[in-house]
C-alpha positions in Angstrom: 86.2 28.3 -3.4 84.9 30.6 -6.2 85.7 28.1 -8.3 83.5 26.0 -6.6 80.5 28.4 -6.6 80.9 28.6 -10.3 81.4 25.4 -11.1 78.1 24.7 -9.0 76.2 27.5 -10.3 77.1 26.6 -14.6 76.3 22.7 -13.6 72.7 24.6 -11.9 72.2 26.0 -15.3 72.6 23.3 -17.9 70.3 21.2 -15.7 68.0 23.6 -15.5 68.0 24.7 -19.0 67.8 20.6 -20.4 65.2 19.9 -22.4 63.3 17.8 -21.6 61.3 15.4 -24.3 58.4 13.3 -23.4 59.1 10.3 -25.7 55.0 8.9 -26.1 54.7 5.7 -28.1 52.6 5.1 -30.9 49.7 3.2 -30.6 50.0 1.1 -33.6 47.2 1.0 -36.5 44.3 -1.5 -36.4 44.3 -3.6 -38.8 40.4 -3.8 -40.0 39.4 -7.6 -39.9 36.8 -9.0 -42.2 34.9 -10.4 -39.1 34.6 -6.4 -37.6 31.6 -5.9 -40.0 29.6 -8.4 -37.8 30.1 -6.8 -34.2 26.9 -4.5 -33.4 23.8 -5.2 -31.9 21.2 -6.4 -34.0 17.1 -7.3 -34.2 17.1 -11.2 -35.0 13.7 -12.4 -36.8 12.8 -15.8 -36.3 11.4 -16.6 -39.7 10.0 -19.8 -38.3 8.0 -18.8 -35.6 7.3 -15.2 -36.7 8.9 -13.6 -33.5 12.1 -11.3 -33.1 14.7 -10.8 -30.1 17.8 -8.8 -29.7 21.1 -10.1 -30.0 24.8 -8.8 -30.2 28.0 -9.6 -31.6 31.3 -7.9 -29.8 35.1 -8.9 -29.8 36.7 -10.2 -26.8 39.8 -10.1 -25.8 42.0 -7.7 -27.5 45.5 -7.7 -27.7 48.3 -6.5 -28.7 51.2 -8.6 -31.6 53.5 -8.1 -34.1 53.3 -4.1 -33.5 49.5 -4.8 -34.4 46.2 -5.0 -32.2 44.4 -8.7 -32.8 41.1 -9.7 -31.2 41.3 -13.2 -30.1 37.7 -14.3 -30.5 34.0 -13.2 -30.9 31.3 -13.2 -28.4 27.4 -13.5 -29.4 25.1 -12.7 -26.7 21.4 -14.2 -26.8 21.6 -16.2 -29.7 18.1 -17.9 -31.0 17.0 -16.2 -27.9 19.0 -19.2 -26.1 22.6 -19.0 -25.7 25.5 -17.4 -25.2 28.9 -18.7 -27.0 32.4 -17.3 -28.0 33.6 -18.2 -31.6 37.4 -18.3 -31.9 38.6 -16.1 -34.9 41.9 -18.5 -35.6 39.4 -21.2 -36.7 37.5 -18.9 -39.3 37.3 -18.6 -43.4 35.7 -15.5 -44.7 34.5 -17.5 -47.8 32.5 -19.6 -45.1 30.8 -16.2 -43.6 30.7 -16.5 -39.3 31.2 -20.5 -38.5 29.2 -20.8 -35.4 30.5 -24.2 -34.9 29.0 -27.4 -33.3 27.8 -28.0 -30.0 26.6 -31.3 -28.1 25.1 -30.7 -25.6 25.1 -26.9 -25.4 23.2 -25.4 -22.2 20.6 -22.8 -22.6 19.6 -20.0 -20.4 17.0 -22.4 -18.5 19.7 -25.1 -18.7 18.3 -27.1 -21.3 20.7 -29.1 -23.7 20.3 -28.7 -27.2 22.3 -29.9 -30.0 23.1 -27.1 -32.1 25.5 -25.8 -35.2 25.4 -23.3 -37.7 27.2 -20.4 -39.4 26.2 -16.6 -40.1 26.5 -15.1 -43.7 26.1 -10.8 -44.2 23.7 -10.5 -47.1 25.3 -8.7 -49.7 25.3 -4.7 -49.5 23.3 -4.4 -46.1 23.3 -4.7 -42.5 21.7 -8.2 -42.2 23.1 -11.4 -41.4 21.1 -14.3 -42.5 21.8 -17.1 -39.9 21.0 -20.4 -41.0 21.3 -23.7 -38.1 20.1 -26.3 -36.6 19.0 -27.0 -33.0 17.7 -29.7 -31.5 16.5 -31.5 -28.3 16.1 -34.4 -29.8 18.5 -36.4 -27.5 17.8 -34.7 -24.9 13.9 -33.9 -24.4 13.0 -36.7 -22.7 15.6 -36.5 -19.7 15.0 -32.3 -20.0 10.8 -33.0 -19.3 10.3 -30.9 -22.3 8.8 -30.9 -25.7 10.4 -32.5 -28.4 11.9 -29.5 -30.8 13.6 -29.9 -34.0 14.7 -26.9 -36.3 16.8 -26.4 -39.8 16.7 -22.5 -38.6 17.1 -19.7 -41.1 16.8 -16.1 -38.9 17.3 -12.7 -40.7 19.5 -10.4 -37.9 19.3 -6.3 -38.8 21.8 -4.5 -37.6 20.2 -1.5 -35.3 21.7 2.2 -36.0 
């Protein structure tokens, strides 16, 4: 029986006197992406029509591969003061800047269609992206009841602090 009691008492002791080690993983490194230095919000000017509106840029739908953190695609909120749209990164080219992409008929916030396409290039050294596209109603005015509009668009976007 003392045995026992001993036995007990030494297994007690190494239990107690284990170590325990939190093992905490690493969150990996993110790899910086070309198309990172467009997320922010920004103050768009329309150069045609002498007006400004805000927009942003964000990523969307993080996740995690290959031990690295990827962001699927891009959302731009508000764009021309019109629309909202995601821009998948697997179909970009950073020697083409931002491809906006093509879209017929693409809704705006009154639920308007407009033909529309474009792309988004940073200016070099600064915070400005000079969007250049095209939108247009004209297949679509007459059913809409609105006034014909047709536009090769150039807009300067700052980037606010």
């Amino acid at each position: 029986m003392p045995e026992l009691v001993l036995m007990t008492g030494l297994l007690v002791a190494v239990l107690v006197s284990c170590n325990k080690k939190e093992i905490i993983a690493d969150t990996p490194p993110y790899i910086e992406q070309w198309w990172d230095k467009y997320y922010g919000s920004y103050t768009v000017y329309d150069t045609a029509k002498g007006t400004s509106y805000q927009m942003e840029i964000r990523q969307l739908e993080r996740h995690f591969e290959n031990n690295y953190f990827f962001s699927d695609s891009i959302l731009v909120t508000n764009f021309a003061n019109k629309f909202d749209f995601r821009i998948y990164k697997s179909e970009q080219n950073p020697s083409n800047g931002l491809g906006i992409g093509s879209y017929f008929p693409k809704y705006d916030y009154d639920n308007f269609k407009w033909s529309f396409s474009g792309s988004a290039f940073f200016q070099e050294n600064s915070d400005t992206i000079v969007l250049e596209y095209v939108l247009s109603n004209i297949a679509f005015y007459v059913s809409d009841g609105v006034p014909f509009y047709d536009c090769n668009c150039v807009d300067l976007a700052v980037k606010n602090e």
